[in-house]
C-alpha positions, 0 to 999 in steps of 0.5 A: 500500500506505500510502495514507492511511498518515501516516509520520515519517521522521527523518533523523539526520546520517550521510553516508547521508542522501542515501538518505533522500530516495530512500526518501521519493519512494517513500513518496510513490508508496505515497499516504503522507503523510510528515512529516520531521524532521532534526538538526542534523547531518543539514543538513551532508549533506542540505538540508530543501528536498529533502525539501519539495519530495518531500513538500509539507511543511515540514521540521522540524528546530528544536523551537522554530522562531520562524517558525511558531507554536509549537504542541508540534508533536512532540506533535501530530505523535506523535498522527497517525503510523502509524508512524516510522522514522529512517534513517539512524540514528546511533549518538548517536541510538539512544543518545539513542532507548534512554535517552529523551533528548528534546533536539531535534525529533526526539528529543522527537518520538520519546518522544512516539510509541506507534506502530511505530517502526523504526530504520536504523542506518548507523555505522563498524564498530566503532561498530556492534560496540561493545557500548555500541551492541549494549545500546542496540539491545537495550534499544530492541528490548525497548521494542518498536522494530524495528532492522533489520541494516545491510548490509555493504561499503565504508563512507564512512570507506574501511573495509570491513565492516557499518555500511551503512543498508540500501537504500530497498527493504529500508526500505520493505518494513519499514513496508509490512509494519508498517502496511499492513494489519491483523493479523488473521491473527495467530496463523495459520501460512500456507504459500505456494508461489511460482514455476516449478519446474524439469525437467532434461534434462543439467548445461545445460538444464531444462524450466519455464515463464513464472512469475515468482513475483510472484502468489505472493510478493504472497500471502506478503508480504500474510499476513505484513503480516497478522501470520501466521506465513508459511513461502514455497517458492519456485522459481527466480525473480529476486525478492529474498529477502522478509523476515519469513517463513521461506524455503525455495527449491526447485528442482524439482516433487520437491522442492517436493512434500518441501518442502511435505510436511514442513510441511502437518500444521502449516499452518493455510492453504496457498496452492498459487500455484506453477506446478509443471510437470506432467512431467518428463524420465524420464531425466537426462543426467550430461552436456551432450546432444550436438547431433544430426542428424535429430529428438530427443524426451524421454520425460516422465512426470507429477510428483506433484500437490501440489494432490490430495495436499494435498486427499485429506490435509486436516485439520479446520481446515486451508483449502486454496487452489489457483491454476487459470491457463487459456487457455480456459473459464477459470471452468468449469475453476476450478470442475471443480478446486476438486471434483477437487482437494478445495480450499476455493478456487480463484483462476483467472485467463487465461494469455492475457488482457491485464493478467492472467497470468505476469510482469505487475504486475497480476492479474485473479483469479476466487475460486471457491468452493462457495458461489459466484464472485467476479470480481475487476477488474483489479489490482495482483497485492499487491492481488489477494493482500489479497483472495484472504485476505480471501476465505480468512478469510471461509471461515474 
């Protein structure tokens, strides 16, 4: 998702540190190319080797370090960063960041950035909720920095409270989300349907089927890169919460058909990649269903479908995408719910081909439209969900 991607990750000294060279092995595996740059005070937590040997760089740390030339390195590197995040991020540097004081390599480096800059700030408590803290964080909001919140827990100075950095995982969602791909979705309001629904029988048991969720949240977490203004119903699934869009969870086909009811009007795109089951229990047990001898069966009827309502109530302007997972005649199916359901596009893929389907990081996706197919290879599922909107802004 970053290949390419040049990322300046400033490490400041803070016992967190040592997370940072975690983020930066994963930065790695995204093909960026990370240049990192430490204070003074981070070298008593961390050693510059570790992040060398991550990047195959040489860790700057002294602005005018007389074993290389000097050569405004600050300067050239500002030139070809994508985007900077400092983490951890003390409260001494986002006080020298706010008021742009340019006193160290990664100070002056900073000033000299246009790109997106993103801080981790990881502090005692009351460092954090001293309101000389809160107003540098403000002013560096306004000068268009993104500070992300710090976690909460025990904190290395043994109290309790906010003042975590926040975990590698949350750090590299935020620059995925700001530098993978171009906003040319702004100004679009998207909503994503993702994961299972459930069906229960008694307080105990439910009726769903094998979605993760992952093809869904890969769409919504690709628009949202894109600049849209992304609203996610979910089912129940096991992926942390996304951020950068409104989340709106949901249990059963019921209450994603209100959930996406009360948000269709003002859709601009909506992408049907839930796996809504097409039944549910007609009955409901207030208690657990007591084992039995001999045979037990449960009387279904059909749930609402989305997809239909969402074609027959479509507004001008408004593109429909539906989700067609198949065991057999894979396109031919695609193809006949693409008319029946009134939708701009189809994306089918097989329930039963290897690589493709529920749980998997990979998708193999056919993009049916009235104009035509296109047949994607096999992919990772947040690559497929960049070209089923390519496709969708095409048809736009």
């Amino acid at each position: 998702m970053l290949k390419d991607k040049t990322i300046i990750l400033g490490v400041s000294g803070g016992i967190a540190a040592y997370k940072s060279a975690y983020l930066c092995s994963m930065l790695i595996k995204q093909r960026a190319d990370v240049e990192v740059i430490m204070t003074e005070n981070a070298l008593n937590f961390i050693a510059p080797a570790t992040f060398e040997a991550l990047t195959g760089h040489r860790t700057m740390v002294d602005t005018f370090d007389r074993n290389h030339e000097f050569s405004t390195e600050h300067v050239s590197l500002a030139d070809k960063a994508d985007a900077l995040i400092v983490a951890p991020a003390t409260a001494n540097v986002l006080a020298k960041f706010a008021h742009g004081i340019a006193d160290d390599m990664l100070t002056t480096t900073v000033l000299a950035c246009d790109c997106q800059k993103i801080a981790a700030p990881a502090m005692n408590t009351r460092m954090y909720d001293n309101p000389v803290t809160a107003d540098n964080i403000e002013k560096l909001k306004a000068y268009g920095w993104e500070v992300l919140e710090p976690g909460s827990g025990r904190l290395a100075c043994g109290s309790t409270g906010r003042g975590r950095m926040p975990e590698p995982e949350r750090l590299l969602e935020a620059l995925i989300h700001a530098v993978s791909a171009p906003k040319d979705m702004a100004g679009l309001k998207v909503l994503v349907s993702a994961g299972p629904t459930r069906e229960e029988l008694d307080p105990v048991r439910f009726i769903t089927n094998h979605s993760s969720g992952k093809m869904g949240y890969a769409v919504a977490k690709a628009a949202a890169a894109r600049g849209a203004d992304v609203t996610l119903v979910t089912g129940p699934v096991g992926i942390p919460k996304p951020a950068y869009m409104d989340v709106v969870p949901v249990i059963s086909a019921n209450d994603m058909y209100n959930a996406i009811a009360d948000r269709e009007e003002t859709s601009d795109i909506i992408i049907m990649a839930a796996a809504v089951a097409d039944y549910t229990p007609v009955y409901y047990s207030e208690h657990k269903i007591k084992k039995q001898e001999g045979e037990f069966s449960v009387e279904l009827e059909r749930t609402d479908d989305i997809l239909r309502a969402l074609g027959e109530n479509k507004r001008p302007g408004q593109t429909l995408v539906g989700f067609a997972m198949e065991t057999e005649n894979v396109v031919e199916n695609g193809e006949k719910k693409l008319i029946s359901k009134n939708a701009d596009l189809i994306a089918a893929n097989s329930a039963v081909e290897e690589g493709s389907g529920f749980q998997g990081d990979t998708n193999r996706l056919t993009l049916i439209t009235a104009k035509g197919n296109e047949e994607l290879p096999l992919m990772s599922k947040d690559k497929c969900a960049h070209k089923l909107l390519d496709a969708v802004l095409k048809l736009r």
